[in-house]
C-alpha positions as a Python dict, from the first residue, in 0.01 Angstrom:
ca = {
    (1, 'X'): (0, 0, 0),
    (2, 'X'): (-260, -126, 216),
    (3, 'X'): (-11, -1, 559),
    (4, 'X'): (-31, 359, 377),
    (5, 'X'): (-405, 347, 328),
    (6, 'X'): (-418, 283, 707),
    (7, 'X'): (-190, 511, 842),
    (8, 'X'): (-365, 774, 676),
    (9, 'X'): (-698, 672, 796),
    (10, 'X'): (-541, 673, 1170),
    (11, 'X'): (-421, 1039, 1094),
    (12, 'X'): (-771, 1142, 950),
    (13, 'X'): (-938, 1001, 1230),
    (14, 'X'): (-672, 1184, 1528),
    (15, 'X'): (-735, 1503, 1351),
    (16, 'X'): (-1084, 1470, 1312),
    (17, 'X'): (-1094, 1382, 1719),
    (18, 'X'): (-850, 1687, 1758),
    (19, 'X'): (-1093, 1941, 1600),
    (20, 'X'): (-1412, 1801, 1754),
    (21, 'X'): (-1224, 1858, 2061),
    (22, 'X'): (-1136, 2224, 2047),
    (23, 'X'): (-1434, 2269, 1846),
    (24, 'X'): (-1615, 2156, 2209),
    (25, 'X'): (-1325, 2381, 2419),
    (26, 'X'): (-1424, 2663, 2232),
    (27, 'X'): (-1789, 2625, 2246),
    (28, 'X'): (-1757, 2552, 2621),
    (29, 'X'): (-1519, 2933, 2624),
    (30, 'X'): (-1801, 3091, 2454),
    (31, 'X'): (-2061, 2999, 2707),
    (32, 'X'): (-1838, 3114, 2999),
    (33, 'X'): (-1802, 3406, 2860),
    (34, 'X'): (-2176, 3525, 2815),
    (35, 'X'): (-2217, 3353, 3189),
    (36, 'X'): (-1949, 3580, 3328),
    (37, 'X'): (-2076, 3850, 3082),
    (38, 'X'): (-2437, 3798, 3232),
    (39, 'X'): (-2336, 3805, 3633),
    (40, 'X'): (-2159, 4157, 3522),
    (41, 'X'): (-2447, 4240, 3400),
    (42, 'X'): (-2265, 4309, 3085),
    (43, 'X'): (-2498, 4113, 2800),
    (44, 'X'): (-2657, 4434, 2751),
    (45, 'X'): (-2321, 4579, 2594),
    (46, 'X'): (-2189, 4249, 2455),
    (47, 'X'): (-2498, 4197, 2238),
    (48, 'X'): (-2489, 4483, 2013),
    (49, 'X'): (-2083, 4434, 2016),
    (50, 'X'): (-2078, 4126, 1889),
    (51, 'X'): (-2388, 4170, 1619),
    (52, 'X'): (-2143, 4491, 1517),
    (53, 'X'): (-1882, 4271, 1505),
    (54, 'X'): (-2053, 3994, 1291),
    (55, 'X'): (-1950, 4016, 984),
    (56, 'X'): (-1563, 4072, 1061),
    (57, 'X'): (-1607, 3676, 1163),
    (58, 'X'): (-1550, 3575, 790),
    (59, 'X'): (-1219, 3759, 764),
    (60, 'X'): (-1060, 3687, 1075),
    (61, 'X'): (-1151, 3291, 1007),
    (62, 'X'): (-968, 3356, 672),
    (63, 'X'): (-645, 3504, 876),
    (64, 'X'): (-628, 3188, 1125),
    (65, 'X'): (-647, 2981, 851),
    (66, 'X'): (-329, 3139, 660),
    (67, 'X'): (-174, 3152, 1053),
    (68, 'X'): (-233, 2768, 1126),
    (69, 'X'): (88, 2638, 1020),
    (70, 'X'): (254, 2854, 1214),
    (71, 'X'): (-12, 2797, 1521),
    (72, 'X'): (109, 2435, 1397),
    (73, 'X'): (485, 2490, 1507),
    (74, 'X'): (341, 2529, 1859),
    (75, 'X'): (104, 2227, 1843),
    (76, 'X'): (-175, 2467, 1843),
    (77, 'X'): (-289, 2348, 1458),
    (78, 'X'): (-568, 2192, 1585),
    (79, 'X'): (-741, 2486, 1778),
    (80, 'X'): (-653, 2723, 1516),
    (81, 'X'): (-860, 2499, 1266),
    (82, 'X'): (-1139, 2476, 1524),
    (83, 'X'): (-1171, 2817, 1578),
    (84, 'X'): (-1101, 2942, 1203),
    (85, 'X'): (-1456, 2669, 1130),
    (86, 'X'): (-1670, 2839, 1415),
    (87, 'X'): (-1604, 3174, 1274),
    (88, 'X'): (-1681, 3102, 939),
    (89, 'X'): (-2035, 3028, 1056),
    (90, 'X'): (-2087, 3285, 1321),
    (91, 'X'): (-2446, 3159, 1451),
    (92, 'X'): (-2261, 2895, 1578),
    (93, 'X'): (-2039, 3098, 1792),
    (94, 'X'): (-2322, 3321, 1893),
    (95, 'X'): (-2524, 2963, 1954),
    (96, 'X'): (-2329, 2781, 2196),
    (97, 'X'): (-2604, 2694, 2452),
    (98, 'X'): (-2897, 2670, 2220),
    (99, 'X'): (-2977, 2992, 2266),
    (100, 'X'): (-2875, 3324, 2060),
    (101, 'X'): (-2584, 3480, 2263),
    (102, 'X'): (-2783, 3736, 2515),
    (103, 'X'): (-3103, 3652, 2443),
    (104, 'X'): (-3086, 3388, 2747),
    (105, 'X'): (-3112, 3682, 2929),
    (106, 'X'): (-3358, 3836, 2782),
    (107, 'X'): (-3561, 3529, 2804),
    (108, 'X'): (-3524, 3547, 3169),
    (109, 'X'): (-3609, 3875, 3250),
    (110, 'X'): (-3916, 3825, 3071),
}
């Protein structure tokens, strides 16, 4: 019994590690992206996309998490789960540097 108790406290803990790590991959994405949407000088076009976009970020996070075991055929479980939790809070996504997504710009220009 107490072999069962640990293997299951081994697989907690590896899938726990597993989702902080894509949770961190797709913060790290996210950031890129409003970089590489900032050189382009594309924030300005981004911003009110993805405050349109909002409240889809619910849904779609209830999709990937009726997808993930078949993301989970393909190993990709784990960033499926990640990514289905970020969207279900969307400040987070639109947080991933500390500051609102676009507004670092805004901040700058100031």
């Amino acid at each position: 019994m107490r072999a069962f108790a640990w293997l299951l406290s081994v697989l907690y803990c590896q899938t726990m590690n597993e989702k902080s790590h894509w949770r961190t991959r797709w913060l790290e994405l996210a950031h890129t992206w409003e970089e590489r949407l900032s050189e382009a000088g594309l924030l300005g076009v981004a911003r009110p996309l993805s405050e349109a976009l909002r409240p889809l970020a619910p849904l779609l996070a209830q999709f990937l998490w009726i997808a993930q075991p078949a993301f989970g055929l393909f190993g990709q479980a784990g960033a499926v789960g990640a990514l289905a939790e970020l969207l279900e809070e969307p400040d987070q996504l639109n947080n991933p540097s500390g500051a609102d997504f676009g507004h670092t710009q805004q901040s700058q220009d100031r």
